[in-house]
N, CA, C and O of each residue as an XYZ file, in Angstrom:
316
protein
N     -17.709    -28.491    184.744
C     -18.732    -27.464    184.626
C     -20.042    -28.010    185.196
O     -20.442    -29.174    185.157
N     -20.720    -26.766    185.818
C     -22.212    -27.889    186.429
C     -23.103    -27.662    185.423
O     -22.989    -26.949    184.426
N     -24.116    -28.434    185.841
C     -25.585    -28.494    184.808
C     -25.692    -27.383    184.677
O     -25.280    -26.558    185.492
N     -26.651    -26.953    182.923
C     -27.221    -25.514    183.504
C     -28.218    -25.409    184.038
O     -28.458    -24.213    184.204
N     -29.078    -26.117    184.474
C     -30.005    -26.041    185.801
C     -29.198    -25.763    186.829
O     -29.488    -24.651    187.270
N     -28.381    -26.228    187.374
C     -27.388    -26.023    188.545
C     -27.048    -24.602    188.550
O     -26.924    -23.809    189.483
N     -26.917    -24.461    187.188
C     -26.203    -23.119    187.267
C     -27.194    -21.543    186.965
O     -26.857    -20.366    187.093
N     -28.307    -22.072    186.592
C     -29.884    -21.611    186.647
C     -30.380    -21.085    187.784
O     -31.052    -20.083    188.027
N     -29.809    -22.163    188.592
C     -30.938    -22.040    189.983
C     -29.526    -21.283    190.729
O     -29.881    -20.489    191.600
N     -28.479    -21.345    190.612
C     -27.462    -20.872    191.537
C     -28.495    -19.357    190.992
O     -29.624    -19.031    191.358
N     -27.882    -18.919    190.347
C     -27.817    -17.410    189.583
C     -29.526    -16.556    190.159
O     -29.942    -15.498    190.631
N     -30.025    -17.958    189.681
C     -31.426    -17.218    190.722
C     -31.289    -16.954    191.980
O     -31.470    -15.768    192.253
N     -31.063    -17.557    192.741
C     -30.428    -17.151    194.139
C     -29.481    -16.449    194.576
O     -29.541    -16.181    195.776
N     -28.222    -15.879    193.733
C     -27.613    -14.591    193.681
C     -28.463    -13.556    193.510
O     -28.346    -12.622    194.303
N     -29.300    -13.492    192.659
C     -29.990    -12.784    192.105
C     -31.422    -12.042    193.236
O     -32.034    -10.975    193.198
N     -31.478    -13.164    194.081
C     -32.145    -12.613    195.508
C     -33.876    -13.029    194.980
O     -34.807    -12.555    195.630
N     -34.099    -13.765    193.997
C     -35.373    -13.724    192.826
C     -35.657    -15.221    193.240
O     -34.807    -16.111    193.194
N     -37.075    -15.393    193.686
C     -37.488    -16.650    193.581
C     -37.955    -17.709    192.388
O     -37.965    -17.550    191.167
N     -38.343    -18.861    193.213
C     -38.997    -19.592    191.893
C     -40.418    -19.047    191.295
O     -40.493    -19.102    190.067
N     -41.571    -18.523    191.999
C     -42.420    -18.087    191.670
C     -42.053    -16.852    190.797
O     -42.774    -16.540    189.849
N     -40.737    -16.029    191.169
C     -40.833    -14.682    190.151
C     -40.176    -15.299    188.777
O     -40.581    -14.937    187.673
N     -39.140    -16.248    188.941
C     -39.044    -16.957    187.289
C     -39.863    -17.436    186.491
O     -39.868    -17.213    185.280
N     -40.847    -18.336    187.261
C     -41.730    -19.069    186.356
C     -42.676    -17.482    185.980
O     -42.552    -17.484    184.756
N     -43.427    -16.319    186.279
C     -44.103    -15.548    186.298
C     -43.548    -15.076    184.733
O     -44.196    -14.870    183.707
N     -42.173    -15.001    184.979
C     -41.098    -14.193    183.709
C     -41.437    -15.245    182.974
O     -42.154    -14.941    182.021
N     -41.251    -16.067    183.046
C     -41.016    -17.479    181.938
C     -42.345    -17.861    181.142
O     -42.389    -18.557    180.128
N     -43.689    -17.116    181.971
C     -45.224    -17.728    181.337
C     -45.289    -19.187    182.054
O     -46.337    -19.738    181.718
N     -44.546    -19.958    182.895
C     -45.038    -21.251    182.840
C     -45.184    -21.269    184.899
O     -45.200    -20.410    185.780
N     -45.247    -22.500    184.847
C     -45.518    -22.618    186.105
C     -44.147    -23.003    187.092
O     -43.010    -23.077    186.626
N     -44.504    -23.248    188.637
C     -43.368    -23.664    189.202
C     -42.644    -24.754    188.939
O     -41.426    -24.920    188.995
N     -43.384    -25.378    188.689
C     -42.882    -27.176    188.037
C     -42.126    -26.937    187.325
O     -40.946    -27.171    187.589
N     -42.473    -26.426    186.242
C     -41.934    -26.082    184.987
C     -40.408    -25.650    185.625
O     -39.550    -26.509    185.424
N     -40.028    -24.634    186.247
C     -39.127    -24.196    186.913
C     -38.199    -25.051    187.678
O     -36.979    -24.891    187.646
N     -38.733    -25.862    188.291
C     -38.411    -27.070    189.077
C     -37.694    -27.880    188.079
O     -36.484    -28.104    188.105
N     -38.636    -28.358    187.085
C     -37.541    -29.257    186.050
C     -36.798    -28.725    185.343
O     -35.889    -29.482    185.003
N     -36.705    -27.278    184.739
C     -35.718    -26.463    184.625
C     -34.111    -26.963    185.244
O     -33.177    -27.325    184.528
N     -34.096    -26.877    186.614
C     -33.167    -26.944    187.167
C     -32.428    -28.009    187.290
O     -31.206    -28.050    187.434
N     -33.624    -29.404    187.197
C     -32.917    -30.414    187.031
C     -32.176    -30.949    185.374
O     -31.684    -32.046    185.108
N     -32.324    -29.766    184.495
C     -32.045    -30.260    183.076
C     -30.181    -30.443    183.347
O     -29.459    -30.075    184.273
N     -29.951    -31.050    182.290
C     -28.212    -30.910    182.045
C     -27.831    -29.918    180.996
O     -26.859    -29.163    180.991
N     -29.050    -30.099    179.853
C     -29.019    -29.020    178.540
C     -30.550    -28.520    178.439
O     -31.568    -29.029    178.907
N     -30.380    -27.421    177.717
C     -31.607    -26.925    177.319
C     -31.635    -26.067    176.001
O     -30.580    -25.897    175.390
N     -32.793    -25.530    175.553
C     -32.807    -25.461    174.670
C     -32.420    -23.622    174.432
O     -32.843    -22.771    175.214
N     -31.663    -23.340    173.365
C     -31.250    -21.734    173.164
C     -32.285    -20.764    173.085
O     -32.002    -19.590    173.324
N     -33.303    -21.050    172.820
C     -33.959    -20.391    172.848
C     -34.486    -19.489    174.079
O     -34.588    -18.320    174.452
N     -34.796    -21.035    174.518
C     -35.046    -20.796    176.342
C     -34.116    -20.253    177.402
O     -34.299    -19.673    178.472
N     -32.951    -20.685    176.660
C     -31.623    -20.192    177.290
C     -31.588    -18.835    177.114
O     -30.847    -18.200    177.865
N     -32.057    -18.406    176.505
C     -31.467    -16.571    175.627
C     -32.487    -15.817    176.500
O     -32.347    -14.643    176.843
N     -33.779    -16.798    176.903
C     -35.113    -15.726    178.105
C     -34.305    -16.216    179.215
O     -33.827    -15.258    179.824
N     -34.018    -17.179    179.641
C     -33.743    -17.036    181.075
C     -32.297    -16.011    181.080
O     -32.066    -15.339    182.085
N     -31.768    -15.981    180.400
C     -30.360    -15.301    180.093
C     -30.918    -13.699    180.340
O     -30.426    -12.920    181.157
N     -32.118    -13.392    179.388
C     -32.617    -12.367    179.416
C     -32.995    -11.661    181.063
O     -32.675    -10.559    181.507
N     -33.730    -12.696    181.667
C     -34.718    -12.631    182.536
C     -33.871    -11.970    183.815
O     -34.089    -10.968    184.496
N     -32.688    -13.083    183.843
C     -31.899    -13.051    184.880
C     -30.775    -11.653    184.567
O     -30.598    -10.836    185.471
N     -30.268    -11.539    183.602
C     -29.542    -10.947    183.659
C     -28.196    -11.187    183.506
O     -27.381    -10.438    184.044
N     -27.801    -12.281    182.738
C     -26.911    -13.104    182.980
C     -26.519    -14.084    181.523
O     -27.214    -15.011    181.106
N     -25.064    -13.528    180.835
C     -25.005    -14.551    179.786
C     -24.284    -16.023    179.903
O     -23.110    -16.392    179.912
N     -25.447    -16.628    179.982
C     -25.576    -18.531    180.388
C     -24.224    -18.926    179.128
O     -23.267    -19.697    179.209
N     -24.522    -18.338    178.413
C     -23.956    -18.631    176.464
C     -22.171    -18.614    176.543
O     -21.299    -19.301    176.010
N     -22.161    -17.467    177.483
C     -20.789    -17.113    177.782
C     -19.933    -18.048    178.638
O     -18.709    -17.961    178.540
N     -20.571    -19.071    179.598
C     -20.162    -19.969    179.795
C     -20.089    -20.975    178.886
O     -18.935    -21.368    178.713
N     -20.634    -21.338    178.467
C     -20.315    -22.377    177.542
C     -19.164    -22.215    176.554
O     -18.407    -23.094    176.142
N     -19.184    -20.937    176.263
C     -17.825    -20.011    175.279
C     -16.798    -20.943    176.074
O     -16.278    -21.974    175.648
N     -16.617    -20.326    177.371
C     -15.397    -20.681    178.322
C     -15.233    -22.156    178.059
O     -14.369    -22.894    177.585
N     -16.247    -22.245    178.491
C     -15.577    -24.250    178.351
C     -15.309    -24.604    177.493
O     -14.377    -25.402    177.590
N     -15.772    -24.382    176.203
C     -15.510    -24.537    174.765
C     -13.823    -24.330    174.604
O     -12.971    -25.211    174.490
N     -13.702    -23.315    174.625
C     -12.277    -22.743    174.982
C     -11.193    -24.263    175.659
O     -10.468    -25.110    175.138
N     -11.612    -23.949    176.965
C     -10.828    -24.689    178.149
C     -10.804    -26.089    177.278
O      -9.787    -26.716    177.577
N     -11.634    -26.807    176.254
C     -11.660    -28.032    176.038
C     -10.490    -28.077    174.714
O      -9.556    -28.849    174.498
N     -10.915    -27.095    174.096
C      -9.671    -26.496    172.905
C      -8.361    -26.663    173.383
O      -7.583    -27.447    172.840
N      -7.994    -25.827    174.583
C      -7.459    -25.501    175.092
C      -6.458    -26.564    175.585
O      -5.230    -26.580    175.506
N      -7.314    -27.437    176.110
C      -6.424    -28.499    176.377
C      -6.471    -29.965    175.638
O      -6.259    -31.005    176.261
N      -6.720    -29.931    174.481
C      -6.816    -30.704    173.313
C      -7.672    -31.699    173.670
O      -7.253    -32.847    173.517
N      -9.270    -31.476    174.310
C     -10.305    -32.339    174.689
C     -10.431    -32.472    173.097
O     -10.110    -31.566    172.328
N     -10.973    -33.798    172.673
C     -11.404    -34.139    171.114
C     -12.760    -33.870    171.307
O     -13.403    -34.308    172.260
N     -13.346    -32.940    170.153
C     -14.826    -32.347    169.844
C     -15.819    -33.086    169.908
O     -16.911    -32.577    170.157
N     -15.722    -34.205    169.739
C     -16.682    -35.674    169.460
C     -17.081    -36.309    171.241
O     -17.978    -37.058    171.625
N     -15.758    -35.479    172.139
C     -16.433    -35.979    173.653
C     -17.096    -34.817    174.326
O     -17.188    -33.614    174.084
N     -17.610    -35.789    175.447
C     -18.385    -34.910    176.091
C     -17.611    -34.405    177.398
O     -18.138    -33.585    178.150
């Protein structure tokens, strides 16, 4: 699975939406946006506006993998 920055910044760019119109949605600046993308995790909260923003449930991936790790008897304790 990629970062969700990776998967942040993909979705913004499907989405046809720059970095200036996220950070605008978000209250913060481009930077801010910038390190966004480089995160691996972030926080739900933040996850649930950009989820919002974009249009897009981030959450629902994680479902999946959750699953897929079940799924194939990954032990809960790894990453």
């Amino acid at each position: 699975m990629l970062e969700i920055g990776d998967l942040i910044r993909q979705k913004l760019k499907e989405r046809k939406r720059t970095i200036v119109w996220l950070a605008e949605n978000l209250s913060c600046s481009r930077t801010n946006v910038y390190k966004i993308f480089d995160k691996r995790s972030i926080d739900t909260d933040y996850l649930l506006r950009i989820s919002d923003i974009l249009d897009y449930d981030f959450f629902e991936l994680y479902s999946k993998e959750l699953k897929k790790r079940k799924d194939n008897g990954v032990d809960k304790d790894l990453k």
